[in-house]
C-alpha positions in Angstrom: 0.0 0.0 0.0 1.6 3.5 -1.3 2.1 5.7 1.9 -1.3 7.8 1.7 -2.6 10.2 4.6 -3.2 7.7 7.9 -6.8 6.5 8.2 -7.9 7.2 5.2 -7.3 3.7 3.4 -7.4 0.4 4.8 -6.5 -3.3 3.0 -9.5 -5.1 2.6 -9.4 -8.0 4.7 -11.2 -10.2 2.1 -9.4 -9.2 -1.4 -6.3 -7.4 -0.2 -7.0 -4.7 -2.8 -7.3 -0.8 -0.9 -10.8 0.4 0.4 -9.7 3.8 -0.2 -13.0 5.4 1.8 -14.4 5.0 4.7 -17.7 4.8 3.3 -16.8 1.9 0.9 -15.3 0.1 4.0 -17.6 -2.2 6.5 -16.1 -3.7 9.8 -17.6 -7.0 10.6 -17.2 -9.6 13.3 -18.1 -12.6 15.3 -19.8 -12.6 18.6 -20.0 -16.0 19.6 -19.6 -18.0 22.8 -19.0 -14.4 24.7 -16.1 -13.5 22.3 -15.8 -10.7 19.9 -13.6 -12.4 17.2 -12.3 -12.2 13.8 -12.7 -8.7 12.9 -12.4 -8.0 9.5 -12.5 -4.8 7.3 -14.0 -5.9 3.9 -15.1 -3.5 0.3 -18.7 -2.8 1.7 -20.7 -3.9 -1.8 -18.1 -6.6 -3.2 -16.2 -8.7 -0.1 -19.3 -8.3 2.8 -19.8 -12.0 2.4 -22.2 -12.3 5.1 -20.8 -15.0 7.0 -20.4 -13.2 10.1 -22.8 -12.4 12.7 -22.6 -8.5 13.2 -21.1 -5.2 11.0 -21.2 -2.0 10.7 -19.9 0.7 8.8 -16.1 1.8 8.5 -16.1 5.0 9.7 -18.4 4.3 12.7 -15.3 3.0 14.2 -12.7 6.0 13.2 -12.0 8.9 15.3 -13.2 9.5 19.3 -16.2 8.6 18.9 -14.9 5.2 16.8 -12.8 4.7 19.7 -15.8 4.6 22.4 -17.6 2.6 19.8 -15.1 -0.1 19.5 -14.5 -0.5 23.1 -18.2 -1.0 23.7 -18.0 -3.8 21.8 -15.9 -5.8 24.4 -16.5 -3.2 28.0 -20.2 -1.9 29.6 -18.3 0.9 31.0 -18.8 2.2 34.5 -22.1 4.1 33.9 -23.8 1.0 32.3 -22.4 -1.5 35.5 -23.8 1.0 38.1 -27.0 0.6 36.0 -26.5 -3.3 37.0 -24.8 -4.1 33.5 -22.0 -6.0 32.5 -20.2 -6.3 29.8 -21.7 -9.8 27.8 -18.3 -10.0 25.3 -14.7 -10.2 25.3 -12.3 -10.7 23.1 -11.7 -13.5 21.7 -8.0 -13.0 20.9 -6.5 -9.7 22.6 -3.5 -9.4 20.2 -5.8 -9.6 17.3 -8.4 -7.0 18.8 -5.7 -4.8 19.8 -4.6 -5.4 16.1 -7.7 -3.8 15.0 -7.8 -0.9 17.1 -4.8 0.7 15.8 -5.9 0.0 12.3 -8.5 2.4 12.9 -7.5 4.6 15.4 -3.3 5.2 15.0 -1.8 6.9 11.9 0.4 5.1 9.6 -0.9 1.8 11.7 -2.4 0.3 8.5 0.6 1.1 6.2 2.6 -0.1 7.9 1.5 -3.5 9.3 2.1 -4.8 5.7 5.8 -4.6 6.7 6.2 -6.1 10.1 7.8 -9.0 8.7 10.4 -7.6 7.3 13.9 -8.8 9.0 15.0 -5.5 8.9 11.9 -4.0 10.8 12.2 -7.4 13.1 15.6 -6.4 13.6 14.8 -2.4 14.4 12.6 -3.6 16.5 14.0 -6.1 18.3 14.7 -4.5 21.4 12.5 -2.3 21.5 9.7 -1.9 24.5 6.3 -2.8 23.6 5.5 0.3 23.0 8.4 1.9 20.6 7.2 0.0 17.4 3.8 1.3 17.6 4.2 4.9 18.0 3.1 7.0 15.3 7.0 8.3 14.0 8.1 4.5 14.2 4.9 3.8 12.3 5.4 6.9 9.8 9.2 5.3 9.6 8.0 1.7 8.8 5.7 2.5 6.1 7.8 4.8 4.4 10.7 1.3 4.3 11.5 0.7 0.4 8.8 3.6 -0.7 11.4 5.5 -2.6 
């Protein structure tokens, strides 16, 4: 993926060709057994294959309000528990979820994830805390490797 301006294209999950708008893009999932899992962003008319149970629209999950969205999906939230709910989902796999976030929530996160397995990256990265690789100048960095 050429390096574009962060969240504003996304590989489809389905066809690996670019959704290059949010409104082409839909986000859609499993929630089975108490797990949120396999969530997938998919070309809205053309790779929405409707095998999975729940979905919603790409750029419901972008931004702030994308951010509370996508967290709802897995937490209540302290307002809804001293209402006497809790949350009925987790995820299923944490790395993968956390995955997704920063797909659609950290720049340069998408173009740049295309790359991690790259022994060079590997070996930048190496040492590095848990953190390092996934800040947004190591991201910028990692998606601009072999662009010129």
């Amino acid at each position: 993926m050429a390096i574009s301006a962060p969240l504003t294209q996304w590989t489809c999950d389905s066809c690996g060709r670019v959704v290059t708008d949010a409104a082409d893009g839909y986000v859609v999932w499993h929630s089975r057994y108490g797990k949120v899992d396999d969530l997938r962003i998919v070309h809205r008319a053309t790779c929405n294959e409707h095998q999975h149970v729940s979905g919603a629209e790409l750029k419901r999950f972008l931004g702030p309000e994308g951010l509370s969205y996508v967290i709802s999906l897995i937490c209540a939230g302290p307002v809804r528990a001293a209402a006497g709910h809790c949350s009925t989902h987790a995820p299923a796999d944490l790395e993968a979820f956390g995955d997704f976030v920063r797909r659609v929530q950290v720049p340069y996160y998408e173009e740049a994830r295309s790359k991690f397995g790259m022994p060079a990256i590997r070996q930048k990265f190496a040492q590095a805390s848990q953190f390092v690789p996934y800040r947004v100048d190591s991201l910028k960095s990692i998606a601009e490797e072999g662009e010129t």
